[in-house]
C-alpha positions as CSV (number, residue, x, y, z in Angstrom):
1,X,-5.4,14.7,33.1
2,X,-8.6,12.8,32.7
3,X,-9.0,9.8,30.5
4,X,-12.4,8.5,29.7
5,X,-13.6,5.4,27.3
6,X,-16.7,5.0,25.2
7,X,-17.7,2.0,22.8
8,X,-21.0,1.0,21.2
9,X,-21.2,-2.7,20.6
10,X,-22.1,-3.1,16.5
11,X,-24.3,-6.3,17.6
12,X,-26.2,-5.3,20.8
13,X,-25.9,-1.7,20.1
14,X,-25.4,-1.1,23.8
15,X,-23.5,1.7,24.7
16,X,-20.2,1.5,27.0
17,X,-18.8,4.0,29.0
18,X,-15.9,4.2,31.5
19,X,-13.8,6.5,33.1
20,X,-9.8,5.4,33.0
21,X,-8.6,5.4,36.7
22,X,-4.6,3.8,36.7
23,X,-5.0,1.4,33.7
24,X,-7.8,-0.3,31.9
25,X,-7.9,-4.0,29.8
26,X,-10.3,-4.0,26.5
27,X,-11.1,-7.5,24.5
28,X,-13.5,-10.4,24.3
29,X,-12.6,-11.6,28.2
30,X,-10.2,-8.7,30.2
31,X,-11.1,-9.5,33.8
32,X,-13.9,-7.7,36.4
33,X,-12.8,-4.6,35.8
34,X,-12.8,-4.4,32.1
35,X,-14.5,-3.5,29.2
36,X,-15.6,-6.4,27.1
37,X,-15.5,-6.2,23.2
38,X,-16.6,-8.6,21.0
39,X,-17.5,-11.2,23.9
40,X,-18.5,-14.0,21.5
41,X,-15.8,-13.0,18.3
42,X,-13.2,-15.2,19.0
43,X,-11.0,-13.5,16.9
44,X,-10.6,-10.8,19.3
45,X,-8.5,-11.4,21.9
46,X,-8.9,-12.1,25.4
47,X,-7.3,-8.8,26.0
48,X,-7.2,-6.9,23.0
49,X,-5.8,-3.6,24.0
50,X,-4.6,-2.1,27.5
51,X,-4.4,1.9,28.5
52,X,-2.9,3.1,31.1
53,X,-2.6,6.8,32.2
54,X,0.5,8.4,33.5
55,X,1.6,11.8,34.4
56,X,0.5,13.5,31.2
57,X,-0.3,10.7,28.5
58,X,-2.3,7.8,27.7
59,X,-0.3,4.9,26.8
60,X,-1.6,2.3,24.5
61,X,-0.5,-0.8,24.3
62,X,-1.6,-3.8,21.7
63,X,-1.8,-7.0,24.0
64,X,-2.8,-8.9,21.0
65,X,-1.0,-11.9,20.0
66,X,-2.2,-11.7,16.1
67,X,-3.6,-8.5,15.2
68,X,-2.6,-5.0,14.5
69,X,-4.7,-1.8,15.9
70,X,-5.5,0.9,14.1
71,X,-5.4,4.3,16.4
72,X,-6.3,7.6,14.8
73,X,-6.0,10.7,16.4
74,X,-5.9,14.7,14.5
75,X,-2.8,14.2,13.6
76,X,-2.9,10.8,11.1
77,X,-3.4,7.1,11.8
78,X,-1.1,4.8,13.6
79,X,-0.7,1.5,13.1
80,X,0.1,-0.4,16.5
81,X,1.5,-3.8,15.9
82,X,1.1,-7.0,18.5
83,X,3.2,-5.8,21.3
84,X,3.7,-2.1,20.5
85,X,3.2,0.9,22.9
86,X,2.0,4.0,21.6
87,X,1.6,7.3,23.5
88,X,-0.7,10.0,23.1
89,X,-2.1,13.3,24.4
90,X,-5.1,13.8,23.1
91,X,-8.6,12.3,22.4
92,X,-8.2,8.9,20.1
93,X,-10.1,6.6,18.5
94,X,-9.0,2.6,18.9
95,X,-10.1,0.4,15.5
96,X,-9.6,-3.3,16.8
97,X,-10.5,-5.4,13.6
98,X,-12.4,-8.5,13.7
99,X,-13.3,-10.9,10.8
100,X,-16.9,-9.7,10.4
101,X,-16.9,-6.3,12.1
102,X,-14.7,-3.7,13.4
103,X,-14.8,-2.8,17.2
104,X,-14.6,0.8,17.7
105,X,-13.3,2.3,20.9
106,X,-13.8,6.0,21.6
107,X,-10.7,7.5,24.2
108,X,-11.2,10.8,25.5
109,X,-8.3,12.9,26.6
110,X,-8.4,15.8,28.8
111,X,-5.9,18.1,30.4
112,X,-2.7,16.7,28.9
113,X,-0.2,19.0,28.1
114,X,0.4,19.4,24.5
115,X,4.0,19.6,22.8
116,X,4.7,22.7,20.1
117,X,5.4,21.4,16.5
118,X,8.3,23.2,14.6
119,X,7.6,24.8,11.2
120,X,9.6,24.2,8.4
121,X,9.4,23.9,4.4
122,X,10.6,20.3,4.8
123,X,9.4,17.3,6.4
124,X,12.4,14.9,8.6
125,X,12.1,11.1,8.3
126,X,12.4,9.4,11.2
127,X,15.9,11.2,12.6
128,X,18.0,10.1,9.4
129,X,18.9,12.9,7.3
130,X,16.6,13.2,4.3
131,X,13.8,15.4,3.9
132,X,10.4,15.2,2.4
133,X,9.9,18.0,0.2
134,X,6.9,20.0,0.6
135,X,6.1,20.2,-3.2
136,X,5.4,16.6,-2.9
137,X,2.7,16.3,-0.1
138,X,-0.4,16.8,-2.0
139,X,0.4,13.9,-4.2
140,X,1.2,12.2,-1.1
141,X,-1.9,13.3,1.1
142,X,-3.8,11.7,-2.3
143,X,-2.1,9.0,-2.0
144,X,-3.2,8.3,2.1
145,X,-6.4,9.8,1.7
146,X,-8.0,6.1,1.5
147,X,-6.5,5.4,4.7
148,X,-8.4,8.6,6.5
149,X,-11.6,8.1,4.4
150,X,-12.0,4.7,3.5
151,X,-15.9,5.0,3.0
152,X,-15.0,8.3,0.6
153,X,-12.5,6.6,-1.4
154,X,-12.2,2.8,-0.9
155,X,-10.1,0.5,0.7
156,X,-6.9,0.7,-2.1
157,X,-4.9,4.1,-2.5
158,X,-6.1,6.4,-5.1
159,X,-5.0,6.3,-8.8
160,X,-2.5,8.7,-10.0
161,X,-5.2,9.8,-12.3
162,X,-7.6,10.2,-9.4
163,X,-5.1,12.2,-7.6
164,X,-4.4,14.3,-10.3
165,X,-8.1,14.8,-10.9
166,X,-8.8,15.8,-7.4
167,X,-5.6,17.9,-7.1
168,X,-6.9,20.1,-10.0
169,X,-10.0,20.9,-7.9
170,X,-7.8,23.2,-5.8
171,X,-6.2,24.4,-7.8
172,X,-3.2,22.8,-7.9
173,X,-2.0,22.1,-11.6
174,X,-0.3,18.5,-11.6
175,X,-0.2,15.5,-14.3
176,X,-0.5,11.9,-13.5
177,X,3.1,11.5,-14.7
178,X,3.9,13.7,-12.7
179,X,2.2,11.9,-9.2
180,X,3.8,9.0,-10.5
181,X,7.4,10.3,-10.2
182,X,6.7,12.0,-6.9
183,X,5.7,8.8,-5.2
184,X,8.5,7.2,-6.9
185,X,11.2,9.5,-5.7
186,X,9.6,9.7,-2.0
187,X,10.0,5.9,-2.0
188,X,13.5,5.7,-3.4
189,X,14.3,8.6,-0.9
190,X,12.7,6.4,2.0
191,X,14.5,3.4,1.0
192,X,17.8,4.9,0.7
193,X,17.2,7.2,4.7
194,X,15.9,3.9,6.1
195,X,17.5,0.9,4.8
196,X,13.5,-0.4,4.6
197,X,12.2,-2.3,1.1
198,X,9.1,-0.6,0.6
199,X,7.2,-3.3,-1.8
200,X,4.3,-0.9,-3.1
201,X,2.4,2.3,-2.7
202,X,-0.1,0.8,0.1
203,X,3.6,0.3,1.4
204,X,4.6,3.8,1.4
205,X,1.4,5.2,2.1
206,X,0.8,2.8,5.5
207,X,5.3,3.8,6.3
208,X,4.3,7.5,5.9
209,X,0.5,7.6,7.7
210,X,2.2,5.5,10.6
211,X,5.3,7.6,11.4
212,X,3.5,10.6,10.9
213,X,4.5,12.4,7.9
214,X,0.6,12.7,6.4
215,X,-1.8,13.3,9.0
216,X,-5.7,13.2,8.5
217,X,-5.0,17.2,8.6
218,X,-3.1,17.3,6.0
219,X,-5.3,14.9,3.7
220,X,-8.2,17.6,4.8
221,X,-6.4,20.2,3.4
222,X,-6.6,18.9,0.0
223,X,-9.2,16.2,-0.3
């Protein structure tokens, strides 16, 4: 498996790019060896985000003390909290935010062996048992699709007008009564599998982009 690294700085536009050997530190001061982002942004950390390869993935880890990462790969976005590890086997791209900019890191991934997804006409949460029905995931692929295409759709999650607009586009016949009460019973069904309080649709949406449920695919397959 090969791992490399690529990152264009948004101020001095000057262009990054490192091969991963055993592990590698990113941020605004992460030693000799490491690739400095946002050296004068004091809101990045010192070291922002470590990967290190092993057998057959690249593990990310979030070494900051205050800020989340965004990492998005083909199969959605994952939201990587101070202190998290997340695994991957293929190519992703690392979001660290900043006050005034937003630090992109490009990961390539090469070589990893990739694990078969199962088919089936419903969708597991998280190991309890309760499934997401597939009727329901256009409405909820609308309702992530901000997430995935921020400059597309804006920062908040679409209306349920919007959704329903855009639904009918492909054909897909659905009211926005009707998207209201399908994210309504997905986040009743959520609460009740999980024990979690989910507070409001960026809520859901964020739960159901960062454990995988809706995946960039998905969204592309209807918006």
């Amino acid at each position: 498996m090969e791992c490399n690294v690529s990152f264009l700085d948004p101020l001095t536009r000057h262009q990054s790019d490192l091969v991963i050997g055993k592990k590698l530190s990113i941020g605004r001061k992460p030693g000799a060896s490491g690739l400095v982002v946002g050296s004068t942004d004091n809101y990045v950390s010192s070291i922002a985000v470590e990967l290190s390869k092993k057998v057959d993935e690249l593990v990310i880890w979030n070494r900051s003390s205050h800020s989340e990462l965004d990492i998005r790969t083909q199969k959605g976005l994952r939201v990587l909290f101070p202190d998290e590890k997340f695994s991957v086997r293929e190519s992703a791209t690392i979001i660290i935010p900043s006050k005034d900019f937003s630090y992109k890191i490009e990961v390539g991934v090469v070589g990893a062996p990739q694990i078969r997804e199962s088919t089936s006409d419903t969708r597991r949460l998280d190991g309890h048992d309760l499934s997401l029905a597939e009727e329901r995931i256009p409405t909820l692929c609308g309702l992530c699709a901000s997430y995935f295409y921020p400059k597309k759709y804006g920062v908040a999650p679409l209306t349920a007008n919007e959704i329903a607009e855009k639904l009918s586009k492909v054909a897909l016949d659905v009211t926005a009564k009707a998207v209201n009460n399908k994210i309504q019973r997905t986040r009743e069904q959520v609460e009740e599998a999980t024990g979690l309080y989910i507070e409001d649709r960026e809520g859901l949406a964020q739960y159901l982009i960062r454990k995988g449920h809706i995946t960039k695919a998905m969204v592309d397959k209807y918006f």
